[in-house]
C-alpha positions in Angstrom: 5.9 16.6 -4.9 8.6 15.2 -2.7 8.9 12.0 -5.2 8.4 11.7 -9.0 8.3 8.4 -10.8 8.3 9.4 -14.5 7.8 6.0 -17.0 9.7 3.7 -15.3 10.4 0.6 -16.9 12.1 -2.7 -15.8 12.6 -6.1 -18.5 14.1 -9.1 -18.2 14.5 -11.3 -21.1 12.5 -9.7 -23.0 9.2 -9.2 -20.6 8.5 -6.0 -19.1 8.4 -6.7 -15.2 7.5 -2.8 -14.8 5.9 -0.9 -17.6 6.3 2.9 -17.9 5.2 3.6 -14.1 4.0 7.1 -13.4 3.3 8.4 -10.1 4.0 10.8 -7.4 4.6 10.5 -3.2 3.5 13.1 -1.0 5.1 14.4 2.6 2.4 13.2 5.3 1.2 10.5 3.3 1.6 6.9 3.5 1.2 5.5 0.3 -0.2 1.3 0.5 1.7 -0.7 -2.7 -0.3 -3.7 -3.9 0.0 -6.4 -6.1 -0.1 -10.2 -6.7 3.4 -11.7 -6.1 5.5 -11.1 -9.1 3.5 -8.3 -10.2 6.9 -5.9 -10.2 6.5 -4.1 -6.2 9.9 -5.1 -5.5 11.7 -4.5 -8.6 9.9 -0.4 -8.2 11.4 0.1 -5.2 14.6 -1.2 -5.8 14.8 1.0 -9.1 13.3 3.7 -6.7 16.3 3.7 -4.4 18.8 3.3 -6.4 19.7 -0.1 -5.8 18.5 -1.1 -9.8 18.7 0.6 -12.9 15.7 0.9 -14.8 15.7 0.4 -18.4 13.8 3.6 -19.6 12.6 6.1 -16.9 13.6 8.3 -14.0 12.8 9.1 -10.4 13.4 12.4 -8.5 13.4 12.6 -4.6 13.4 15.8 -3.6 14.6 17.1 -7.1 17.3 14.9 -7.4 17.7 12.4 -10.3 18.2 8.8 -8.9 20.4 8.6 -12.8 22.4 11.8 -12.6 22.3 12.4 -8.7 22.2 9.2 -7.1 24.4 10.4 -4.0 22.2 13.2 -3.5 18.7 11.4 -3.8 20.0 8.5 -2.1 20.5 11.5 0.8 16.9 11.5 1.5 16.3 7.9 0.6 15.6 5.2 3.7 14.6 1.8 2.2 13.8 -1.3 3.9 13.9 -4.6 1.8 12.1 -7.5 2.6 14.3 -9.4 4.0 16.6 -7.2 5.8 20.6 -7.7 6.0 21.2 -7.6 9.9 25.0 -8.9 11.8 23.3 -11.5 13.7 26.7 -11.5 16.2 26.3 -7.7 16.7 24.5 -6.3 19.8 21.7 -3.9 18.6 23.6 -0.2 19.4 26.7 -1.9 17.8 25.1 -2.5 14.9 23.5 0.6 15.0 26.8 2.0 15.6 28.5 0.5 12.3 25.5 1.4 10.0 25.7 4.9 11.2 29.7 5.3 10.4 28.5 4.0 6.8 26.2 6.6 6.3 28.8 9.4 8.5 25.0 9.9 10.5 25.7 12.2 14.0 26.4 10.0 16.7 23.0 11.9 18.2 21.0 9.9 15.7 21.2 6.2 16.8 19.6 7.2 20.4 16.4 8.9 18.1 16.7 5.8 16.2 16.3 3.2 18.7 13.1 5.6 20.5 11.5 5.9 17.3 11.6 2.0 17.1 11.0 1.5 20.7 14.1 -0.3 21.2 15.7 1.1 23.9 15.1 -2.3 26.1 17.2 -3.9 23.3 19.8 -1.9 22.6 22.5 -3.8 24.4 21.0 -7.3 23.6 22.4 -9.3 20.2 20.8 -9.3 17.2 20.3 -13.5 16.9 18.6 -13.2 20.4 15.9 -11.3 18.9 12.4 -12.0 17.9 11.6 -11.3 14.2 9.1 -8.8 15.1 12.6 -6.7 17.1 14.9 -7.7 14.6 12.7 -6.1 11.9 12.7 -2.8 14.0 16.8 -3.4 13.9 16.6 -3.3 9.8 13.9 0.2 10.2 16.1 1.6 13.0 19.1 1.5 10.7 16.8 2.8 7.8 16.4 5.6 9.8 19.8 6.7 10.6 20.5 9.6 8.0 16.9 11.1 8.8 15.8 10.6 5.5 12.6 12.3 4.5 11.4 9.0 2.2 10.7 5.9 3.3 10.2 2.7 1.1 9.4 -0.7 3.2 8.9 -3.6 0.7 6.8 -6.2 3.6 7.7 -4.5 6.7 5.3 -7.1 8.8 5.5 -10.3 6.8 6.2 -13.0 9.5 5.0 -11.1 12.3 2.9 -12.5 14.8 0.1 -10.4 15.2 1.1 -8.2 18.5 4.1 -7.5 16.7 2.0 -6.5 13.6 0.1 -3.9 15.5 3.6 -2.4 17.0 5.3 -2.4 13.9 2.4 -0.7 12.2 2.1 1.8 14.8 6.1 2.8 14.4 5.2 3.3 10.5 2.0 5.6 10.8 4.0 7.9 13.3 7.1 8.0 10.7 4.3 9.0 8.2 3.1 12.2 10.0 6.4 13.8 9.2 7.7 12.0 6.0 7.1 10.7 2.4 6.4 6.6 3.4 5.7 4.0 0.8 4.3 0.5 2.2 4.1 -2.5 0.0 2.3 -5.4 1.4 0.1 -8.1 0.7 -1.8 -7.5 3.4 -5.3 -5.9 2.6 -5.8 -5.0 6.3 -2.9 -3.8 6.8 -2.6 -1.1 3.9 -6.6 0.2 4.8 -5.3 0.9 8.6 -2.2 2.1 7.9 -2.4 3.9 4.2 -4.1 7.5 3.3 -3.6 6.3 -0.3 -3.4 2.8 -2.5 -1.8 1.9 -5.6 -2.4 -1.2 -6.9 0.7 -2.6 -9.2 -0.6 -5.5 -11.9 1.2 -7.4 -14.3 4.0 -4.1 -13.9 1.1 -1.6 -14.5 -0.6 0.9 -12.4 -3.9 0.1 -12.6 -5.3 2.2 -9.9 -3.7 5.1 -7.8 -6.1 6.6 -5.6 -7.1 8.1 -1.9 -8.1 5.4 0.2 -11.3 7.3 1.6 -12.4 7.9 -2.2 -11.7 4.1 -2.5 -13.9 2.7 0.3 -16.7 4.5 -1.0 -15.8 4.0 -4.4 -18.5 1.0 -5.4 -21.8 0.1 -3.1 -23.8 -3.4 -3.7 -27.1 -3.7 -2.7 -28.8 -7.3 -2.4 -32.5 -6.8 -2.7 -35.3 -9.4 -2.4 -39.1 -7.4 -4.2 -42.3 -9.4 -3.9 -42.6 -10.3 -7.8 -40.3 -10.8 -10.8 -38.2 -7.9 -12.6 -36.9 -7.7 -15.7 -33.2 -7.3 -15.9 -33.9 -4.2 -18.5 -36.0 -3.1 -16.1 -32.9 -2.7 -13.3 -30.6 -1.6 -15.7 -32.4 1.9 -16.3 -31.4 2.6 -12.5 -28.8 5.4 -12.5 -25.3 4.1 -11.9 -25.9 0.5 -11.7 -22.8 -1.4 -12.8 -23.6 -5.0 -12.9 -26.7 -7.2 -11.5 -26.8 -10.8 -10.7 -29.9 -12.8 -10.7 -29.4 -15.1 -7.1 -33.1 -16.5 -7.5 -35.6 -15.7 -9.2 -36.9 -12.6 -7.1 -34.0 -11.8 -5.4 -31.1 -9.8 -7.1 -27.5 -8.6 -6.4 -26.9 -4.8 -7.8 -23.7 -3.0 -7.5 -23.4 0.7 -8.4 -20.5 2.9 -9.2 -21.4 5.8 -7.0 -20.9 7.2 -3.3 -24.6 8.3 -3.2 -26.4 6.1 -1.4 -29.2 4.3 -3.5 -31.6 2.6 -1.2 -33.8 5.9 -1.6 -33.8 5.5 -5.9 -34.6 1.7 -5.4 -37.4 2.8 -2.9 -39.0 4.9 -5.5 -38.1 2.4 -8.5 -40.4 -0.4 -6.6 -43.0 2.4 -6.4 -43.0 3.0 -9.7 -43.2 0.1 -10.8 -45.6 -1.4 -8.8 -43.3 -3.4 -6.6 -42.3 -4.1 -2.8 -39.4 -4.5 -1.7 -39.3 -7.4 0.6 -35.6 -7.3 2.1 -32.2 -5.2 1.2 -28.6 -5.7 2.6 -26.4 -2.6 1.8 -22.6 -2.5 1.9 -19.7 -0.8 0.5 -16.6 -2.8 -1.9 -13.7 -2.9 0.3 -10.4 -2.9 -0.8 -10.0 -6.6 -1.0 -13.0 -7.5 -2.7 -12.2 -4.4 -5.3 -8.6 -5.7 -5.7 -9.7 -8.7 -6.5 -12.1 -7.6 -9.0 -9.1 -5.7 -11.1 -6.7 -8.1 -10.8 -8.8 -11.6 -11.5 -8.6 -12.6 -15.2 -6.3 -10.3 -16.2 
């Protein structure tokens, strides 16, 4: 695995803000990071790059401790905060210019920088003359100076209007054909068109870490309307059925926890028992109605 997050752990005054974190990244992958604000995202990927020492806990990029061999690690690391430092009096390939002496990055690297940001109508322009949407491609251009083979962008579109969404979003899925990318947003759209996987971060817990086609199809509900009353007992002896809400008095919500598709099973359950189905709507949980499910109440 390119990176290893083994237990991390993050307190302040006594309250765990992350709590024993375990995951991995893969090359290829972009990763979507969820949670409700304050549920530790940012406080991960700052302990992730270096930037903040965890209290118990490691990461390795690449093989490298982020503890023992921070300069090494840190080599491979690119990581965008939210709110990105910029030299608002700099023109764009002077800015470029200084970032790149930092990091000793070839000279050949801020050209690939600005075309993999689709800057090159900018380059000569100042920073403060900017939109957000270019000045955010400024702080990722930058990111991407040493050719790092992770990526971690805490809210790369926040702000954005929504032309400079789609641009932004497109610079971050062609960056994730060739590298280890981890996204965190609060945007439920934007992880499901950008992300091959979601982990969802609550109260400084993992409390899901999965593929995001096993996710879409993870739940189904079915809202069915039969000619006569059932018995909730009845409905519960229907393979994978998770929960059932009454609406009215014929008509019923059922969710399952399966990707099989169970209009065929409730077919043959009205048979059997004598029913007729009268109407059925069929969907699958997206992500935000599942994310909201985990992370209401608790």
């Amino acid at each position: 695995m390119a990176v290893i997050v083994e237990h991390l752990t993050k307190q302040y005054a006594g309250q765990r803000v992350v709590d024993h974190l375990d995951f991995e990244l893969r090359k290829g992958e972009i990763t979507g990071f969820l949670g409700l604000n304050g549920a530790g995202k940012t406080t991960t990927m700052k302990m992730m790059c270096g930037a903040l020492l965890p209290d118990e806990g490691n990461v390795r990029v690449l093989g490298h401790s982020i503890l023992s061999e921070r300069e090494q690690a840190q080599q491979h690391l690119g990581y965008l905060p939210e709110h990105n430092p910029l030299y608002p009096d700099m023109y764009v390939k002077e800015y470029l210019s200084y970032v790149a002496n930092i990091y000793h990055a070839p000279r050949k690297n801020i050209a690939e920088s600005i075309a993999l940001t689709r800057l090159e109508s900018h380059a000569h322009k100042k920073i403060h003359t900017l939109s957000k949407g270019y000045r955010q491609r400024v702080g990722l251009a930058a990111t991407l100076l040493h050719d790092p083979d992770v990526l971690i962008l805490d809210e790369p579109t926040n702000g954005l209007d929504p032309q400079q969404i789609l641009e932004i979003r497109q610079i971050v899925r062609d960056l994730g054909q060739e590298k280890v990318v981890l996204l965190s947003s609060h945007i439920m759209q934007e992880i499901q068109a950008v992300c091959q996987r979601v982990m969802i971060l609550h109260k400084g817990k993992i409390i899901l870490n999965e593929p995001m086609a096993h996710l879409q199809d993870k739940e189904q509900t079915i809202e069915i309307l039969f000619d006569f009353r059932v018995e909730e007992q009845l409905l519960r002896r229907i393979p994978h059925i998770k929960s059932i809400r009454n609406n009215e008095e014929f008509f019923f919500t059922l969710t399952f926890d399966t990707q099989e598709d169970m209009r065929p099973k409730l077919f043959d359950f009205a048979t059997e028992n004598g029913l007729k189905i009268l109407q059925m709507n069929h969907r699958h949980t997206d992500l935000e109605q599942l994310f909201t499910e985990l992370t209401k109440g608790n």
